[in-house]
C-alpha positions as YAML, in Angstrom:
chain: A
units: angstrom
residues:
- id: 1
  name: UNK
  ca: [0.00, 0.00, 0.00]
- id: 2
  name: UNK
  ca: [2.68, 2.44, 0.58]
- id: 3
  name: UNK
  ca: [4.48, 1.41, -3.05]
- id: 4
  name: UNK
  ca: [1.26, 2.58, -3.79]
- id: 5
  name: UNK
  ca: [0.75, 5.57, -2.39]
- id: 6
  name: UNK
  ca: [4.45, 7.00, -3.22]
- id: 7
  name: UNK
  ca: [3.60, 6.38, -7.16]
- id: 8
  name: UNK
  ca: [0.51, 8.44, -6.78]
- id: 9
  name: UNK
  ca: [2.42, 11.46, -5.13]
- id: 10
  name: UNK
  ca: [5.66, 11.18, -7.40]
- id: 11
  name: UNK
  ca: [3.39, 11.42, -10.47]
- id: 12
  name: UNK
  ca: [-0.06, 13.54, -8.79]
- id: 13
  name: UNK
  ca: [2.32, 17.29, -9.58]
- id: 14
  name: UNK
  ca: [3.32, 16.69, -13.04]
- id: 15
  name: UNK
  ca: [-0.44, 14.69, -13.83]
- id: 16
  name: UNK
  ca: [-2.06, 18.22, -12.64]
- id: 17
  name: UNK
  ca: [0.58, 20.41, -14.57]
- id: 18
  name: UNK
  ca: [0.14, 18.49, -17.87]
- id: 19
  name: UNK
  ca: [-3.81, 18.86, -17.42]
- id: 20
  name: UNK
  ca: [-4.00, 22.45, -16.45]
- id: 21
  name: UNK
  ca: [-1.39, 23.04, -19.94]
- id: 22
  name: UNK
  ca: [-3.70, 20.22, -22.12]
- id: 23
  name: UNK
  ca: [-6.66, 22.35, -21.09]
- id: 24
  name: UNK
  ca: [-5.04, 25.73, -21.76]
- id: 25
  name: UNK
  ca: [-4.22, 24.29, -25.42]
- id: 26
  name: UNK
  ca: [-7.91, 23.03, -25.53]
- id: 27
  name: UNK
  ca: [-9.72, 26.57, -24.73]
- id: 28
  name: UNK
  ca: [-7.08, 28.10, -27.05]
- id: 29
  name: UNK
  ca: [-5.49, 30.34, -24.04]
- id: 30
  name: UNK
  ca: [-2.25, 31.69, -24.70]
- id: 31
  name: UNK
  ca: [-0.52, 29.97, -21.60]
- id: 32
  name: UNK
  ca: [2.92, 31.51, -21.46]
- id: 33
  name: UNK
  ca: [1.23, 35.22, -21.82]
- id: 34
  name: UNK
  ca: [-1.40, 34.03, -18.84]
- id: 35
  name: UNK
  ca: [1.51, 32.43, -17.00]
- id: 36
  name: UNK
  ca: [3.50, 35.83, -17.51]
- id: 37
  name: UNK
  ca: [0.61, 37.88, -16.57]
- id: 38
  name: UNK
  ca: [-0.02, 35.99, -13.33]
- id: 39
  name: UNK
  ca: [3.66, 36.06, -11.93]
- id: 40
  name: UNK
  ca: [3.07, 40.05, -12.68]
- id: 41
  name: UNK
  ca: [-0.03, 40.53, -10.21]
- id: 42
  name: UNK
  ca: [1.62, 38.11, -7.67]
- id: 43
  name: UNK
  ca: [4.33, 40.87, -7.40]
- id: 44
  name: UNK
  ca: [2.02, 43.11, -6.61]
- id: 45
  name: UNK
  ca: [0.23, 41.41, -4.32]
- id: 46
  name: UNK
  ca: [3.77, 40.35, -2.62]
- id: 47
  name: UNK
  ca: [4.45, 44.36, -1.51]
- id: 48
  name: UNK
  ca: [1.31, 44.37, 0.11]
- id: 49
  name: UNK
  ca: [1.59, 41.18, 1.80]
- id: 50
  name: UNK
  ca: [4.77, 42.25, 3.35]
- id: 51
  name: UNK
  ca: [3.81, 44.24, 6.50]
- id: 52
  name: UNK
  ca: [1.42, 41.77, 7.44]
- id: 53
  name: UNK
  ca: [4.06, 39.07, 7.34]
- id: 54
  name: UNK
  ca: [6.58, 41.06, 9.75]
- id: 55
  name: UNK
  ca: [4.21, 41.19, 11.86]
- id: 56
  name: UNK
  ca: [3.25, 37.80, 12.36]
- id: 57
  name: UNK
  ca: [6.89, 36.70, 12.36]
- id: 58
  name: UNK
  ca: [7.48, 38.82, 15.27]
- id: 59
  name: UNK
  ca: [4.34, 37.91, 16.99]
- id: 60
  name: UNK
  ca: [5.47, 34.19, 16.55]
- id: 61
  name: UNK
  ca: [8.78, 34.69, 17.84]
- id: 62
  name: UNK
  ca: [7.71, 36.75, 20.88]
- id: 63
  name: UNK
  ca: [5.19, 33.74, 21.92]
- id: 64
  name: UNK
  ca: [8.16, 31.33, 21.70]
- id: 65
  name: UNK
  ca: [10.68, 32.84, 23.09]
- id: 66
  name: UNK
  ca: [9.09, 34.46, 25.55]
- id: 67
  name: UNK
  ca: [8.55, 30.94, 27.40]
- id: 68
  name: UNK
  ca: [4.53, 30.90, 26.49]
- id: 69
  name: UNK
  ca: [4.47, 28.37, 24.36]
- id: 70
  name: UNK
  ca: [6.16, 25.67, 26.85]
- id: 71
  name: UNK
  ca: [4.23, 27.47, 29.71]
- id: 72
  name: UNK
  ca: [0.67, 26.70, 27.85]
- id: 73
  name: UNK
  ca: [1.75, 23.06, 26.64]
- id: 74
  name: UNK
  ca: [2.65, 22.33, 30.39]
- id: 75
  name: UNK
  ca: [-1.27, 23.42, 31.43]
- id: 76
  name: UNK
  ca: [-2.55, 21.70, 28.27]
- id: 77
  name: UNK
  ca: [-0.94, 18.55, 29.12]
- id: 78
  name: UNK
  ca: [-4.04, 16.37, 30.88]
- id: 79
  name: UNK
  ca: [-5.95, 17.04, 27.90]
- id: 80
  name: UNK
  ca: [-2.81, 16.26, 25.86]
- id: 81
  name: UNK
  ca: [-2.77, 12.87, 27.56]
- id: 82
  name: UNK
  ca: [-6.06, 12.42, 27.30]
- id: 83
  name: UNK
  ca: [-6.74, 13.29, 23.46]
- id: 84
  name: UNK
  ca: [-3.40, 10.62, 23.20]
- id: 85
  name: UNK
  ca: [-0.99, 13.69, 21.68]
- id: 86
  name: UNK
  ca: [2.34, 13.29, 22.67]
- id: 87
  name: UNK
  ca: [3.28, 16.57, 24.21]
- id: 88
  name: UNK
  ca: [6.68, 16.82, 22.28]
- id: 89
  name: UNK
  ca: [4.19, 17.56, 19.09]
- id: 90
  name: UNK
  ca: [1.79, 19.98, 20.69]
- id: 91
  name: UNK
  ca: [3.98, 23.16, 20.22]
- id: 92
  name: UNK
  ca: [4.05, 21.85, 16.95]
- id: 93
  name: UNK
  ca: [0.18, 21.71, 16.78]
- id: 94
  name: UNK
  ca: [-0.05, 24.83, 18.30]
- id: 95
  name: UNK
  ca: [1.93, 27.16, 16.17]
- id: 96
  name: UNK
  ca: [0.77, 25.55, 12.82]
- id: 97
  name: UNK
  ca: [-2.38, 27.38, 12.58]
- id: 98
  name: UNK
  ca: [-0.24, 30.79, 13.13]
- id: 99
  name: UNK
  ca: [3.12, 30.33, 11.52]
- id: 100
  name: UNK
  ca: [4.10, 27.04, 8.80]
- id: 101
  name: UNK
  ca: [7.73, 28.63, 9.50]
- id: 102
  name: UNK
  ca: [7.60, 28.17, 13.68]
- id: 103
  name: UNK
  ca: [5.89, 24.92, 13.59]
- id: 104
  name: UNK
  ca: [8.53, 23.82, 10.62]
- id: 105
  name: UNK
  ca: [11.13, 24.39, 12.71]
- id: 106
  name: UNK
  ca: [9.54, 22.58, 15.33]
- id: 107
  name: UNK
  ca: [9.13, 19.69, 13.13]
- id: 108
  name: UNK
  ca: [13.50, 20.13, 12.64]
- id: 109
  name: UNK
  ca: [13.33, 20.20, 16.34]
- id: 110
  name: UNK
  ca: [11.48, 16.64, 16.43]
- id: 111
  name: UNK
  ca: [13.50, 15.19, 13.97]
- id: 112
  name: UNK
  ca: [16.77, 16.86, 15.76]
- id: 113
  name: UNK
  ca: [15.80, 15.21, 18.65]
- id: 114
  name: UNK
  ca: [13.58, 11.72, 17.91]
- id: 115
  name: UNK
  ca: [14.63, 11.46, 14.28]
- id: 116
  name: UNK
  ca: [12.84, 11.91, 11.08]
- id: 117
  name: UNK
  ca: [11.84, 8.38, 10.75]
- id: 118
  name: UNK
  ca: [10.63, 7.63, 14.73]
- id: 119
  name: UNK
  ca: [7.15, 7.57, 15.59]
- id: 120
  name: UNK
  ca: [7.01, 11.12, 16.38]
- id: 121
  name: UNK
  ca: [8.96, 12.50, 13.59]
- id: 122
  name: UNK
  ca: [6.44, 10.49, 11.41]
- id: 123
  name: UNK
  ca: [3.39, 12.82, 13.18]
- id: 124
  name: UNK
  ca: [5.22, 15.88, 12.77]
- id: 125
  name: UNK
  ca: [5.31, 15.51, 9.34]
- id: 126
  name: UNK
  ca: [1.80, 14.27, 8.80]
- id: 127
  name: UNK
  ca: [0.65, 17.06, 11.14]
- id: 128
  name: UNK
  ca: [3.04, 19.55, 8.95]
- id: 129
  name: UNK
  ca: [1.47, 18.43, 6.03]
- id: 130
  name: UNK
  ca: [-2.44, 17.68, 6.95]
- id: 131
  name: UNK
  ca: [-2.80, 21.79, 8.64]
- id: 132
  name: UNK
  ca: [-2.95, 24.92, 7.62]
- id: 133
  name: UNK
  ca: [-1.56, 28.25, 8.77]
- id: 134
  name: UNK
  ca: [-4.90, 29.84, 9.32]
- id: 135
  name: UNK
  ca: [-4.05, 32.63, 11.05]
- id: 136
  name: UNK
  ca: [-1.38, 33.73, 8.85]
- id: 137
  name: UNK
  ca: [-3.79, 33.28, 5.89]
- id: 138
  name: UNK
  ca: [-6.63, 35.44, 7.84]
- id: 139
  name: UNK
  ca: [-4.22, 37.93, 8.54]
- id: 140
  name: UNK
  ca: [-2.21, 37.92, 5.16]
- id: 141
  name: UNK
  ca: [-4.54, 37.24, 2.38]
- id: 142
  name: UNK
  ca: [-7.87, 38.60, 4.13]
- id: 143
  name: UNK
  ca: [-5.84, 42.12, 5.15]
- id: 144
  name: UNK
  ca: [-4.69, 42.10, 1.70]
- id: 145
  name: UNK
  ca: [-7.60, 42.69, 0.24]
- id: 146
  name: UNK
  ca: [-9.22, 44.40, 2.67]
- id: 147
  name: UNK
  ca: [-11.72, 41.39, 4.64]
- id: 148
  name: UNK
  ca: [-12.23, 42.89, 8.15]
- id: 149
  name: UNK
  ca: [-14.88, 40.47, 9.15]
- id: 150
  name: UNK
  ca: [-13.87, 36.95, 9.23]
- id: 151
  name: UNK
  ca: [-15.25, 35.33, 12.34]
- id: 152
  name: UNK
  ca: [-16.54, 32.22, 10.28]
- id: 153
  name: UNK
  ca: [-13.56, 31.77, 8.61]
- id: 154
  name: UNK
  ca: [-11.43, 31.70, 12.02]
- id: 155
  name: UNK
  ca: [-13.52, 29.52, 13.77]
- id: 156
  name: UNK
  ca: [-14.07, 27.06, 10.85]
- id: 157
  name: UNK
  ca: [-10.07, 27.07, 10.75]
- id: 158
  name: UNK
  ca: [-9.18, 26.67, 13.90]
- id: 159
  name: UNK
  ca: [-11.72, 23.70, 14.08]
- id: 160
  name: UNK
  ca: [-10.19, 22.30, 10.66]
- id: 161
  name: UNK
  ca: [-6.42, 22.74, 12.31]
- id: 162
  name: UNK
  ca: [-7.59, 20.90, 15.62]
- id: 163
  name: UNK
  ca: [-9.50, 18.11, 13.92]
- id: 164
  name: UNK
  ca: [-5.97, 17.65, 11.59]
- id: 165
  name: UNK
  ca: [-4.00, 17.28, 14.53]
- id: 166
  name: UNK
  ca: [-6.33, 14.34, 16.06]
- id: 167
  name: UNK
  ca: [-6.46, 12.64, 12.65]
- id: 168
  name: UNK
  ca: [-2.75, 12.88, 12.66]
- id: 169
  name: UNK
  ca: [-2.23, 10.98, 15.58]
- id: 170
  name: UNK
  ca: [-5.07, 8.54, 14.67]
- id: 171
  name: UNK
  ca: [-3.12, 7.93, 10.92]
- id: 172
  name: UNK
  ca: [0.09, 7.70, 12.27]
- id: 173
  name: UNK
  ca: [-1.08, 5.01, 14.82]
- id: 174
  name: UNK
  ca: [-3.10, 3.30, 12.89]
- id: 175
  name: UNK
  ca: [-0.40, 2.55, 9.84]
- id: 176
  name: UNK
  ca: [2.40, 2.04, 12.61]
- id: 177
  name: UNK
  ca: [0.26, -0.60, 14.42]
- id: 178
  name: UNK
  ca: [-0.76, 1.23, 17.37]
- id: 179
  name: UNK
  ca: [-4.30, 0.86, 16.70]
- id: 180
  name: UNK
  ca: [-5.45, -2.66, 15.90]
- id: 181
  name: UNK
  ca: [-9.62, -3.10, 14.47]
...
């Protein structure tokens, strides 16, 4: 099964490039011009993503170094234990939903530590990869274009990010042999 699943994700990138360009062709779109076009808005829409990014970057790195994160994992920890997430994860967990750079260099931190291919460097990456940085995309695409009011979007987020780190540690288990049905 995982033979498998590695030949679906070597070939899934260039599958979806080679559509996307065999449907350009099809509808007759000048794809090199659109292409060119594109890269020339995102440019534009970089400079204005910029102050919003410092920000969050520093926001990050006060919570961390400031000794909050470790001081709100050690108060989370019952429910830690009792939702079954290792604690050495749930900075991890935490800062994904505000920064993919803080909780990717908590993921180094896990592999530093446990290595990439233990148990828990196996849930770091499947949390890394099954999350989103909601936060960071409220805050950076919704200020970008000017969306003040995003309650629904935050809470339907956050939920998302939470339920991804519980299906994580259910995956992980269940294709290590933890879990047996």
């Amino acid at each position: 099964m995982q033979q498998a699943i590695s030949a679906i994700s070597e070939w899934m990138l260039p599958l979806l490039v080679g559509v996307i360009l065999l449907h350009g062709m099809v509808k007759r779109v000048p794809i090199y011009s659109a292409f060119v076009d594109g890269a020339k808005g995102g440019f534009g829409t970089s400079v204005r993503l910029i102050p919003h990014l410092i920000a969050m970057v520093v926001a990050v790195s006060v919570f961390r170094e400031s000794g909050a994160m470790d001081l709100l994992v050690k108060c989370l920890r019952p429910i830690l234990h009792w939702l079954h997430i290792p604690a050495e994860v749930a900075p991890m967990g935490i800062l994904r939903p505000i920064s993919g750079q803080g909780s990717l260099a908590m993921m180094i931190d896990i592999f530093q530590k446990h290595g990439p291919d233990s148990w828990l460097g196996i849930l770091a990456s499947t949390m890394q990869a099954s999350s989103d940085t909601t936060l960071y995309i409220l805050t950076v695409y919704f200020g970008s274009v000017g969306i003040n009011r995003f309650r629904y979007a935050l809470k339907v987020g956050l939920l998302s990010d939470f339920i991804s780190v519980l299906a994580s540690v259910f995956a992980v288990s269940l294709f290590s042999g933890m879990i047996h049905f």
